[in-house]
C-alpha positions in Angstrom: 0.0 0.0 0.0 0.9 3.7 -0.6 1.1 6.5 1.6 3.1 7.8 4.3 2.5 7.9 8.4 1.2 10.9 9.6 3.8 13.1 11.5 2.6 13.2 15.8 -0.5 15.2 15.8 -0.6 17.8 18.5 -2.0 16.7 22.2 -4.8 19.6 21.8 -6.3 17.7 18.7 -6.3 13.5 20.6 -9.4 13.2 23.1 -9.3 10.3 25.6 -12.3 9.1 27.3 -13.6 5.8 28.7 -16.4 3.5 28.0 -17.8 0.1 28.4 -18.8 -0.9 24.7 -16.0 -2.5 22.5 -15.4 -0.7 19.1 -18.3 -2.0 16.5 -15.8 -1.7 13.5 -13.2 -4.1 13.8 -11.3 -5.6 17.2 -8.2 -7.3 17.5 -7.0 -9.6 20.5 -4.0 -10.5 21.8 -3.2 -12.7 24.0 0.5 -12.1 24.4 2.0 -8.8 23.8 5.7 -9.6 24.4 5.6 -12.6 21.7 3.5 -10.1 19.2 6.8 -7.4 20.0 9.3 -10.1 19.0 7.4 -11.5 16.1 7.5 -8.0 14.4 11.5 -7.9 14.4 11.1 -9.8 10.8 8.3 -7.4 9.4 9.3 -3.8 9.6 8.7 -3.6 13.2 4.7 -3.7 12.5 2.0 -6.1 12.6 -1.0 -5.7 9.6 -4.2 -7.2 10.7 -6.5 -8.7 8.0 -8.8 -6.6 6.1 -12.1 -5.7 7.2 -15.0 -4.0 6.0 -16.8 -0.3 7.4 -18.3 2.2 5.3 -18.1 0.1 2.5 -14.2 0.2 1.9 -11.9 -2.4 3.5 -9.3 -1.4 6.0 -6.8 -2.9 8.0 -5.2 -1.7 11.6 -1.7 -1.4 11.3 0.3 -1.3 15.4 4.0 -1.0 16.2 4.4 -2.4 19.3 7.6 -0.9 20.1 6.5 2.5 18.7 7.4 4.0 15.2 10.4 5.6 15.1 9.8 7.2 11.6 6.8 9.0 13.2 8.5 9.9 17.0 6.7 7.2 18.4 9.6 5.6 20.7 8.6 3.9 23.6 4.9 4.0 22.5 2.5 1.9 21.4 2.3 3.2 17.5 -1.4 2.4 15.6 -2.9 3.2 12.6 -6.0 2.7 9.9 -4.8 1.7 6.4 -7.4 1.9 3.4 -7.7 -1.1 1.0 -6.0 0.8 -1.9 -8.1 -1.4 -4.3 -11.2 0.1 -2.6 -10.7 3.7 -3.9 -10.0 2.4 -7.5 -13.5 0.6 -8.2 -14.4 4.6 -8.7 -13.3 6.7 -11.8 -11.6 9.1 -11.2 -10.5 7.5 -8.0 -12.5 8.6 -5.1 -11.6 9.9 -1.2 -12.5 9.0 1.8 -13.4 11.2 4.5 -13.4 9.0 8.3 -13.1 9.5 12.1 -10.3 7.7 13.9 -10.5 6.5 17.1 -8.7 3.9 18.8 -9.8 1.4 21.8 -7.5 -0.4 24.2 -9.1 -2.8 26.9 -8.2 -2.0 30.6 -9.2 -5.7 31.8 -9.0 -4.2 35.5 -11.7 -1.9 34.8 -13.4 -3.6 32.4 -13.3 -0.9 30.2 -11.9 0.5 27.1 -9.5 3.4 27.0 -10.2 5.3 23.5 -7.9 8.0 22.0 -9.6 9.8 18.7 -7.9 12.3 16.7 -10.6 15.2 16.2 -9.6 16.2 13.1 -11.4 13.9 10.0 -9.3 12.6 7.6 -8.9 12.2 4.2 -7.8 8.7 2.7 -6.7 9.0 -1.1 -4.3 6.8 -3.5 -1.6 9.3 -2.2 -2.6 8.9 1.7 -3.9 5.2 2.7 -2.7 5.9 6.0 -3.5 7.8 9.3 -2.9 7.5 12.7 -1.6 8.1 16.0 2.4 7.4 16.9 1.9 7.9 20.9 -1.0 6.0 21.4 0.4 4.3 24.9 3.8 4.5 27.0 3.5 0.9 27.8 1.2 -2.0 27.9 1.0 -5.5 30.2 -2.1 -7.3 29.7 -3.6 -6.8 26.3 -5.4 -9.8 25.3 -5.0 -9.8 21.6 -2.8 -11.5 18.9 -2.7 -16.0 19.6 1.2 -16.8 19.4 1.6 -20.1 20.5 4.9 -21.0 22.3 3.6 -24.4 23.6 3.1 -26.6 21.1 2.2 -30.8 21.6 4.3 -32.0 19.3 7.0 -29.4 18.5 9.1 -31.8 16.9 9.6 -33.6 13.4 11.7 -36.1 12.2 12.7 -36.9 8.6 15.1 -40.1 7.9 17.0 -39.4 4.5 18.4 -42.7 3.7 21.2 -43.5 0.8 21.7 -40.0 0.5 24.6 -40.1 -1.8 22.0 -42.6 -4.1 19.4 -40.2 -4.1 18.9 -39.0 -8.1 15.4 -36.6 -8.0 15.6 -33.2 -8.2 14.0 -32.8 -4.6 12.2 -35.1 -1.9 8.8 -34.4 0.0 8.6 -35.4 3.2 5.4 -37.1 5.1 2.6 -34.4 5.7 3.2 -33.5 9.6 1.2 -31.7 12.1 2.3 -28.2 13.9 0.0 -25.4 15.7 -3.0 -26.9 13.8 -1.7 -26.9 10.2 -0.1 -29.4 8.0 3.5 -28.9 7.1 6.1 -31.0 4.7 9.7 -30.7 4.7 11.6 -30.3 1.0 14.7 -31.2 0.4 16.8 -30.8 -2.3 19.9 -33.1 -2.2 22.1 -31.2 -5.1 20.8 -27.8 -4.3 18.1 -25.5 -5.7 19.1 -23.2 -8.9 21.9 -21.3 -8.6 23.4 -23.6 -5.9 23.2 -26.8 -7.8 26.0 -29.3 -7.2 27.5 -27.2 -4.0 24.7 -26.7 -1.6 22.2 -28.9 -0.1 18.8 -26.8 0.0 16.3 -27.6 2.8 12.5 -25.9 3.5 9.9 -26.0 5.2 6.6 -25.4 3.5 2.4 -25.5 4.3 1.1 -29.1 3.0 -0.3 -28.7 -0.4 -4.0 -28.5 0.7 -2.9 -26.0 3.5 -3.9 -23.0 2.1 -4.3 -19.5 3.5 -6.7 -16.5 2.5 -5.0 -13.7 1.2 -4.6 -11.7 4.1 -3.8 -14.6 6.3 -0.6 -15.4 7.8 1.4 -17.1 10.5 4.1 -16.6 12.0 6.5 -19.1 12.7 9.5 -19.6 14.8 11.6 -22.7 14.7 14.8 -24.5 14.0 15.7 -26.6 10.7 18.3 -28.7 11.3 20.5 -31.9 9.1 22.1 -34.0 11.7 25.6 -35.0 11.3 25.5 -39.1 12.1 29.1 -38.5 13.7 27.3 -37.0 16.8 28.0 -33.8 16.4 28.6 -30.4 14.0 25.1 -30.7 13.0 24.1 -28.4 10.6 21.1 -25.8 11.8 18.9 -22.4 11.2 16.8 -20.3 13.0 13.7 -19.8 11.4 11.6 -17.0 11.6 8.8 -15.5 9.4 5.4 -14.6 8.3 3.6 -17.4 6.8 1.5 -15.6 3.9 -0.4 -16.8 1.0 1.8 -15.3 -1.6 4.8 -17.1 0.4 3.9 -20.7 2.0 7.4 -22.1 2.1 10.5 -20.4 3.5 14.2 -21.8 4.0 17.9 -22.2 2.8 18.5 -22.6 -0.6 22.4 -22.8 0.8 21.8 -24.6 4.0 25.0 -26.9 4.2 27.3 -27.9 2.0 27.4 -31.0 0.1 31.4 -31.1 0.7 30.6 -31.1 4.3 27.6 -33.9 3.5 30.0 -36.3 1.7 32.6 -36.2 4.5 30.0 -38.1 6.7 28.2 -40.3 4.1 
């Protein structure tokens, strides 16, 4: 999407008030904010919600939880409202979109929601998708938003390679697993993928086939892919971490280890 963030409006143009009723546009939940802060490291230090629909265009809230430090929102709680660019092109000429932004944040002590609107209305065009507020909180505890689950059942999958130095196909499959509540397969390819054919082994881990995701799905994952060395030790491992999206269902290392290193132990 287009646009740029809104520079820190002035305090004398942000009411805050309280009130009991949730927002009736869209809410998000959370259920663990720390694991939501680390998850953004790998995506611009934001998190996009899906798209939803109000007034007839689709939007999507857009939060830094460390603050955005493009916009002088360090050590705050950054959020914002992005407009479905695709919603002001169904017009010709293109049209605008005048809205009111206000933003709710549950006090679960109170039972309450703490809302901060900017009192200014503003204008969403194919040159500005975005509006917000940079200083929306100093700090935050207890938001129950965002599932990130750290405790899985079975964290852990296993892939026997045999005869690796017979193998001939271009890349291997593994059996479909289960993670999180989705279906996952390893791929392998034994003499690299593309450009590192004949010196790499490439390794990744990707959604099972009939695991697909909506467009403005995603999940993140954290893990470790690793080749164990049948010596003992020196295995050969990555971190991996990244957003699961439709447009990207696999993720890994086309250079992972190399196949010098393999043939030393096979």
């Amino acid at each position: 999407m287009g646009g740029s963030y809104s520079p820190v409006v002035p305090v004398s143009k942000i009411v805050q008030n309280w009130r009991e009723h949730p927002p009736s546009s869209y809410s998000l939940k959370i259920h663990n904010f720390s694991q939501l802060e680390n998850s953004t490291a790998y995506s611009d230090r934001k998190y996009q919600s899906r798209f939803f629909s109000s007034g007839g265009f689709n939007w999507r809230l857009v939060v830094y939880p460390k603050g955005n430090e493009k916009d002088n929102g360090n050590g705050f709680i950054s959020m914002y409202v992005e407009i479905d660019n695709n919603s002001l092109m169904v017009f010709t000429p293109p049209t605008e979109v005048f809205a009111e932004i206000r933003f709710f944040v549950y006090n679960k002590k109170q039972n309450k929601y703490f809302t901060m609107q900017d009192v200014e209305v503003k204008r969403f065009n194919a040159l500005r998708t975005v509006w917000g507020l940079p200083q929306v909180l100093s700090s935050v505890t207890n938001w129950e938003i965002l599932s990130l689950n750290e405790k899985l059942r079975d964290p852990k999958f296993t892939w026997n390679v045999k005869n690796f130095s017979s193998l001939k196909e271009n890349f291997y499959i593994s059996n479909i697993f289960w993670i999180g509540g989705r279906k996952w397969v390893l791929k392998l390819y034994p003499n690299g993928e593309s450009t590192s054919y004949g010196k790499w082994l490439s390794f990744f881990l990707h959604l099972a086939p009939k695991e697909t995701l909506k467009a403005d799905e995603k999940i993140y994952v954290q893990g470790y892919l690793r080749v164990l060395n049948p010596l003992g030790s020196n295995h050969s491992t990555h971190r991996l971490t990244h957003w699961q999206t439709a447009s990207n269902q696999g993720w890994g290392w086309p250079q992972f280890v190399s196949l010098a290193a393999v043939r030393k132990v096979n």
